[in-house]
C-alpha positions, 0 to 999 in steps of 0.5 A: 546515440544518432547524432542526427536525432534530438537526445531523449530524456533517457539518454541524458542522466540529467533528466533521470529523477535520483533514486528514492531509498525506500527505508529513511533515518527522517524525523517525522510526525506519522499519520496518526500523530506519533513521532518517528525517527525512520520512515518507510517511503513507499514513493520509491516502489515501482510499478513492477514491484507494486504488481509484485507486492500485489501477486503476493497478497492474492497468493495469501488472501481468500477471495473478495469482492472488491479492492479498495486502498485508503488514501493516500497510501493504499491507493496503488496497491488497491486499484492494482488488487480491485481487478481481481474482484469476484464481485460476488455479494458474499466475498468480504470486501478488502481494504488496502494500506501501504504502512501500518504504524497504530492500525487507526486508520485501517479501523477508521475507514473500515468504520466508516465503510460498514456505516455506509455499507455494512457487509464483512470486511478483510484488509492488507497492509504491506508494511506493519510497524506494529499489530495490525488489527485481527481482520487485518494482515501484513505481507511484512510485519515488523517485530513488536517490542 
């Protein structure tokens, strides 16, 4: 570091956020209302692994016409995908989640999509904690008891 020049947040490990772990032993209450010892934290994927994990799903995913990701957690990973949009009237339109625990609110906001705009929809999740629903995939699912 120039002794002459003001040290950067980078230089000084004070300043760096702790890592995140992206698996948590963590009590707590899913989005669909269920109670869960382990968490999947998505806050801790990076922008590179985010660009990754999107690479992946348009090696495996037949084209579509636009991205969209369901708040809060499909958000990143939709606006990363929406990009590579044909916006051909006939593609399906793809929906995207982080983590997928009941498949609720894939089937909630597909719901309400189709009654504003009724037209074929696929969806991706990166995680699946349990089935997700027949128009949907996982790039990771978990085994279901």
């Amino acid at each position: 570091m120039d002794i002459l020049k003001p040290p950067m947040k980078s230089d000084n490990k004070i300043f760096q956020k702790p890592p995140i772990n992206l698996f948590q032993s963590v009590d707590f209450k899913s989005h669909a209302g269920l109670d869960l010892t382990w968490k999947i934290e998505m806050d801790a994927i990076t922008a590179p692994e985010w660009f990754t994990l999107s690479q992946m799903i348009l090696e495996l995913s037949e084209p579509f016409r636009e991205a969209i990701g369901i708040p809060k957690g499909g958000m990143e990973l939709g606006s990363r995908l929406n990009q590579y949009g044909t916006g051909n009237k006939t593609d399906p339109i793809l929906i995207v989640d982080d983590v997928l625990t009941t498949g609720g609110s894939m089937e909630e906001f597909k719901r309400k999509r189709t009654f504003r705009n009724p037209t074929q929809y696929i969806g991706w999740v990166v995680f699946a904690r349990g089935n997700p629903p027949e128009w949907c995939k996982a790039l990771f699912q978990m085994p279901i008891k």
